[in-house]
C-alpha positions in Angstrom: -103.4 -6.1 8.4 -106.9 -5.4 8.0 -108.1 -4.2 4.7 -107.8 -0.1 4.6 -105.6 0.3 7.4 -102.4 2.2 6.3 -98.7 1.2 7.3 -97.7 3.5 9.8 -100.8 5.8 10.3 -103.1 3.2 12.1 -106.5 5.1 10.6 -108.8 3.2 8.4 -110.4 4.7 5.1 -114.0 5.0 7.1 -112.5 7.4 9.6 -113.2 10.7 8.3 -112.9 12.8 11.9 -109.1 11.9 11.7 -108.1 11.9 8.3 -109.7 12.7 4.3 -110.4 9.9 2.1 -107.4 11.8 -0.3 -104.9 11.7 2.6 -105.0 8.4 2.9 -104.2 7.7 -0.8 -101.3 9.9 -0.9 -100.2 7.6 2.3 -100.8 4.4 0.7 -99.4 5.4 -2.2 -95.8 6.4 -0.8 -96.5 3.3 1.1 -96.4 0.7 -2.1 -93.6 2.5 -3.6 -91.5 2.0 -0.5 -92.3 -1.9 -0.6 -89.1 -3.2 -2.0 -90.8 -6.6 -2.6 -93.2 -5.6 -4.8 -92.9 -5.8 -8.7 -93.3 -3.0 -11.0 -97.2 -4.1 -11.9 -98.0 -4.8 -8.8 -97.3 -1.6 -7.2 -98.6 0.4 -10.1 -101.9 -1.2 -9.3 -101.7 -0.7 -5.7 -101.2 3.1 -6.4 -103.8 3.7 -8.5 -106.5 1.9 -5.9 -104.8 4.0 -3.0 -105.3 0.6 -1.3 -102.4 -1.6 0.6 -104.5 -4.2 0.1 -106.2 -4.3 -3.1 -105.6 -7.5 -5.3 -106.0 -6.8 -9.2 -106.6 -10.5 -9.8 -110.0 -9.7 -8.1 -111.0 -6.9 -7.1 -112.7 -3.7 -9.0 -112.1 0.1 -9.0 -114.8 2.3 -9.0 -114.8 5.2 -11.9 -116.0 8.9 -11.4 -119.5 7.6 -12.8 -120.0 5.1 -10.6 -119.0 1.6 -12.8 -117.1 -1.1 -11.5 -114.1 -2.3 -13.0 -111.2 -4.4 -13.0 -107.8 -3.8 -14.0 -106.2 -5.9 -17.1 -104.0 -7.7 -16.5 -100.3 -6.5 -18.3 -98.8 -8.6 -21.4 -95.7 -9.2 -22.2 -92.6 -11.2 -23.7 -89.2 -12.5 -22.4 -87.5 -11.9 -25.7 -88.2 -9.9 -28.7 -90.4 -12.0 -31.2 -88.1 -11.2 -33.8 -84.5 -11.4 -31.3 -82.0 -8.2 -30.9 -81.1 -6.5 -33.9 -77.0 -6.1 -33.5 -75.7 -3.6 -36.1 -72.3 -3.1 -34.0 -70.7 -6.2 -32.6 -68.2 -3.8 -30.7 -65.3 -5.8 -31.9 -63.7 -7.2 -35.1 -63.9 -11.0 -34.9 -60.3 -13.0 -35.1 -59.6 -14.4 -38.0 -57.2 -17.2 -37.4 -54.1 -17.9 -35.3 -51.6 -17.4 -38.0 -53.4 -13.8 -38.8 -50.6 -10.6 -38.1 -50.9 -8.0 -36.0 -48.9 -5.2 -37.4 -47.1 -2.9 -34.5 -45.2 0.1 -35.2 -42.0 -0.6 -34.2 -41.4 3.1 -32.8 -44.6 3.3 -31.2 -44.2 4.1 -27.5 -47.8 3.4 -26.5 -48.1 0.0 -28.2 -45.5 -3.2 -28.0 -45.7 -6.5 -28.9 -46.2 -8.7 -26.0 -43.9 -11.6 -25.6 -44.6 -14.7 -23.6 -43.0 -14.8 -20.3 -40.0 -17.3 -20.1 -41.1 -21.2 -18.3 -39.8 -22.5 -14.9 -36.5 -23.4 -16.1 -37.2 -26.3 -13.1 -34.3 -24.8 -10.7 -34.4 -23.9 -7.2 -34.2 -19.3 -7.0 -30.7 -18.9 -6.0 -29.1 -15.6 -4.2 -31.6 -13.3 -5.6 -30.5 -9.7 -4.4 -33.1 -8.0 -2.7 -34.9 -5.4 -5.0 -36.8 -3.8 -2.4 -37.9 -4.4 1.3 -41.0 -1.9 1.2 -42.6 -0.1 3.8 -45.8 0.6 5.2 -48.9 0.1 2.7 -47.8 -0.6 -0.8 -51.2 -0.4 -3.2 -51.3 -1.1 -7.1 -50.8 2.5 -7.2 -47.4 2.4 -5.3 -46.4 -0.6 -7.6 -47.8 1.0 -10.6 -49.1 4.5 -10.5 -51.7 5.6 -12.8 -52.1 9.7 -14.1 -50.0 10.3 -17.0 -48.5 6.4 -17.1 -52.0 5.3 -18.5 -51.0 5.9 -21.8 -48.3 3.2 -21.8 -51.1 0.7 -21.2 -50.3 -1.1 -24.6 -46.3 -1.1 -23.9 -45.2 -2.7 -21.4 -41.4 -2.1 -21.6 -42.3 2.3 -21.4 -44.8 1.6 -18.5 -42.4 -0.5 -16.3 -40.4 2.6 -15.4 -43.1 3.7 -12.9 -42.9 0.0 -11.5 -42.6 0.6 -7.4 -41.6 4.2 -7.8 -44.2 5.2 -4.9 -43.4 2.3 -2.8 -41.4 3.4 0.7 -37.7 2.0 0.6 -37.4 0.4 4.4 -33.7 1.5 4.8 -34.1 4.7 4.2 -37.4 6.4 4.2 -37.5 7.4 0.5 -39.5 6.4 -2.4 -38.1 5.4 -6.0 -34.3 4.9 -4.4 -32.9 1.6 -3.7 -29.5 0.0 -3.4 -27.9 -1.1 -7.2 -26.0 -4.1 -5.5 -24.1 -4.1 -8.5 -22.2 -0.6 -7.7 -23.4 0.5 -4.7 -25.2 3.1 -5.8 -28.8 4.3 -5.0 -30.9 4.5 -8.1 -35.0 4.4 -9.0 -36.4 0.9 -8.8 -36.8 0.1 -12.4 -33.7 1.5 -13.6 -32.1 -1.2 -11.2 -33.9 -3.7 -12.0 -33.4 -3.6 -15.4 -29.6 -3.7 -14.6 -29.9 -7.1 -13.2 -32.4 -8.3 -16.2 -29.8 -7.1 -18.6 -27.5 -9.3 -16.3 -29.5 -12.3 -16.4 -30.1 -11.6 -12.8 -33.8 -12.3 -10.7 -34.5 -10.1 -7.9 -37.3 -10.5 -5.0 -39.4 -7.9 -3.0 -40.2 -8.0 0.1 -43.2 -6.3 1.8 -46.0 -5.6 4.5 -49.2 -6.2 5.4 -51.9 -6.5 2.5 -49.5 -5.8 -0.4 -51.2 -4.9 -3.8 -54.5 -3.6 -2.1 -56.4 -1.1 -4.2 -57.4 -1.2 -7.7 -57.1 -4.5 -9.8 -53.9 -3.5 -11.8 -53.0 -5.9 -13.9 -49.9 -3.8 -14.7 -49.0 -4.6 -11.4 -48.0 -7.8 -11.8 -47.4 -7.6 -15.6 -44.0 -4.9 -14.8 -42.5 -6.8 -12.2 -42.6 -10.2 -14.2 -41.3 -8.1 -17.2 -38.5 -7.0 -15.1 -37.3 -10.5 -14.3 -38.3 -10.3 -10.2 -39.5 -13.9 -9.5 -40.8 -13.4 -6.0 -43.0 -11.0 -3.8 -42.5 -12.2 0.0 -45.1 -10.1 2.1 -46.6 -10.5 5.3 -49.9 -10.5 3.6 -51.8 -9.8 -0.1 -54.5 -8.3 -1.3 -56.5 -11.4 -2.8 -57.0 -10.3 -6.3 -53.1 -8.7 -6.5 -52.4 -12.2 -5.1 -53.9 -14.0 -7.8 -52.5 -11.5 -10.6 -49.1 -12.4 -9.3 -50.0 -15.8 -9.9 -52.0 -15.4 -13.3 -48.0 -14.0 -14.4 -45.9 -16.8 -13.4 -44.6 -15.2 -10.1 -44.2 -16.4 -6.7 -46.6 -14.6 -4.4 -45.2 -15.8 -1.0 -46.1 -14.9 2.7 -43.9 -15.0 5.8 -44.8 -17.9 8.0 -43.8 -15.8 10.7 -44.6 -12.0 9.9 -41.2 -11.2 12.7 -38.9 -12.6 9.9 -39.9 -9.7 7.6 -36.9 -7.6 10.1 -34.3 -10.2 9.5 -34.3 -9.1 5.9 -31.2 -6.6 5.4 -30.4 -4.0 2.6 -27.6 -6.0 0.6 -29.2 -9.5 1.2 -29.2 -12.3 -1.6 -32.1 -14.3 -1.0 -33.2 -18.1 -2.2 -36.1 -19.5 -2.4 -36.0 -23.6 -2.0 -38.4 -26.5 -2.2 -39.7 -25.7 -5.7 -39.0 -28.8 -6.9 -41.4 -30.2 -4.7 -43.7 -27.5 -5.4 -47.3 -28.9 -3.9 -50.4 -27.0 -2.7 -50.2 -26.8 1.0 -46.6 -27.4 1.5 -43.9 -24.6 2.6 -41.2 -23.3 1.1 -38.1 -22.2 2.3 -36.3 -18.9 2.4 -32.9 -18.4 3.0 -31.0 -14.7 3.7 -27.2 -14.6 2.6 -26.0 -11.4 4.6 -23.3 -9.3 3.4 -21.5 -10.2 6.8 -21.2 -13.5 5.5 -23.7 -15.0 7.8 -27.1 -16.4 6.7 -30.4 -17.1 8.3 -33.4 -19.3 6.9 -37.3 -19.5 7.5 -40.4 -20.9 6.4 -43.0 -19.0 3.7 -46.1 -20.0 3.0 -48.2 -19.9 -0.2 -51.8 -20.8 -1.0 -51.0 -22.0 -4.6 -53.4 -25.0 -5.9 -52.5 -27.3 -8.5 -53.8 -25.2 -11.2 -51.4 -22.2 -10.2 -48.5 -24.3 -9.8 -48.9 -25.0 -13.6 -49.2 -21.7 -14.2 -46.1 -20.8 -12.5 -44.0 -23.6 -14.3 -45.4 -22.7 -17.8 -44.5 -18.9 -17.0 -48.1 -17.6 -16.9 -51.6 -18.6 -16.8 -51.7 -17.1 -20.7 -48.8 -20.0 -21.4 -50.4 -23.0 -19.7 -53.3 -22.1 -21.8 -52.0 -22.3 -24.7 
């Protein structure tokens, strides 16, 4: 660009039939500022000389009287000479592994959080099926925000909204699934805490893209909490994918998404092959019907080596221990 010709106008500065020596700085000036290239010095010089191309490493400005002079150049330092002054650390250091954290026992907003429970190194046998959801099912279907939020810090109170917005597959209604142990149709949680207080594991089963939304840590925590081992989708949301993971669940997809209808209401499902757990290697799924017949298929997970040790210590918190 030749020097005093402004972007977009085309006029140079010694054109005075087509434009005022005071237009053209206004120009150039809107110009520098829209150069996203340009550091903060830089442009400020640029705007003061009204000139695209004026370089304060050389050249000079002219003052009202007539004297020539140059711009200094700016001063500075990285850091503070004297560092950052930190009155408030925002947080109370630790003081030791064997110090106590003292919990109200009758709080409701605050519980003490146990670690989950190992692999116990056996295959998942005739798991009844908690839920075959629906449709999308975000973090807020599996764990639903508003008024819940304040159960953040107790995980046993917050568990009761756990799937409560997610569509039930066999009948069209949310929060009301099939209590295999009486027949009954009851909310999600209440059920599953029925077969935890049984010593029983349930699985879910799910659509495309499961756990998309938010990052809710929650939910993953409330379905490990409430003993279901497995969530078989036909896809995940990455970072839900790898919460389920961080907990010591089994976040499995179907190898082909067709078996997701084969799954019926009163199925017991198992999960083999984890003995032989490896990165890159399927695991097998098998449907016990309440017909008495079964049917079995291939899932697929994209655990590494790391995650595999996560899921046999329980949860990523445990193998790090």
């Amino acid at each position: 660009m030749k020097r005093g010709i402004l972007y977009g106008v085309g006029v140079g500065p010694g054109d005075p039939e087509l434009i005022t020596r005071k237009a053209q700085r206004i120009i150039a000036q809107a110009a520098v500022l829209a150069v996203p290239d340009k550091g903060s010095g830089e442009k400020t010089a640029l705007t003061i000389a009204g000139d695209l191309c004026f370089n304060p490493l050389t050249d000079t400005l002219k003052t009202a009287d007539g004297r020539e002079v140059k711009l200094k150049e700016p001063e500075g330092t990285d850091f503070p000479p004297k560092g950052f002054e930190v009155k408030d650390n925002g947080y109370v250091a630790p003081t030791g592994k064997d110090a106590e954290v003292v919990i109200n026992p009758g709080s409701n907003r605050l519980q003490v959080l146990k670690p989950f429970a190992a692999w116990d190194g056996k295959e998942l046998i005739e798991m009844p099926l908690l839920l075959k959801a629906e449709g999308k099912c975000t973090t807020d279907h599996i764990s639903m925000a508003g008024p819940w939020l304040r159960f953040r810090g107790h995980l046993e109170n917050i568990s009761d909204n756990m799937l409560m917005g997610a569509v039930n597959a066999f009948n069209g209604k949310t929060n009301s699934i099939l209590n295999q142990l009486n027949g009954k149709y009851e909310a999600v949680s209440a059920v599953a805490k029925q077969y935890k207080a049984k010593g029983i594991s349930s699985i879910v089963v799910a659509e495309e893209n499961y756990g998309e939304g938010s990052s809710r840590e929650h939910a993953a925590m409330e379905p490990r909490f409430l003993n279901v081992k497995v969530i078989l989708a036909k896809s995940f949301a990455r970072i839900h994918e790898t919460n389920l993971k961080k907990q010591g669940m089994l976040a499995l997809t179907f190898a082909d998404k067709d078996d997701y209808k084969k799954v019926r209401e009163e199925d017991k499902i198992s999960i083999v092959g984890l003995k032989e757990f490896a990165p890159g290697k399927p695991l097998t799924a098998i449907l016990y019907h309440a017909d008495g017949t079964e049917e079995s298929f291939a899932v697929n997970h994209t655990y590494n080596e790391l995650q595999i040790k996560w899921f046999k210590a329980g949860a990523a918190l445990n193998a790090a221990r």
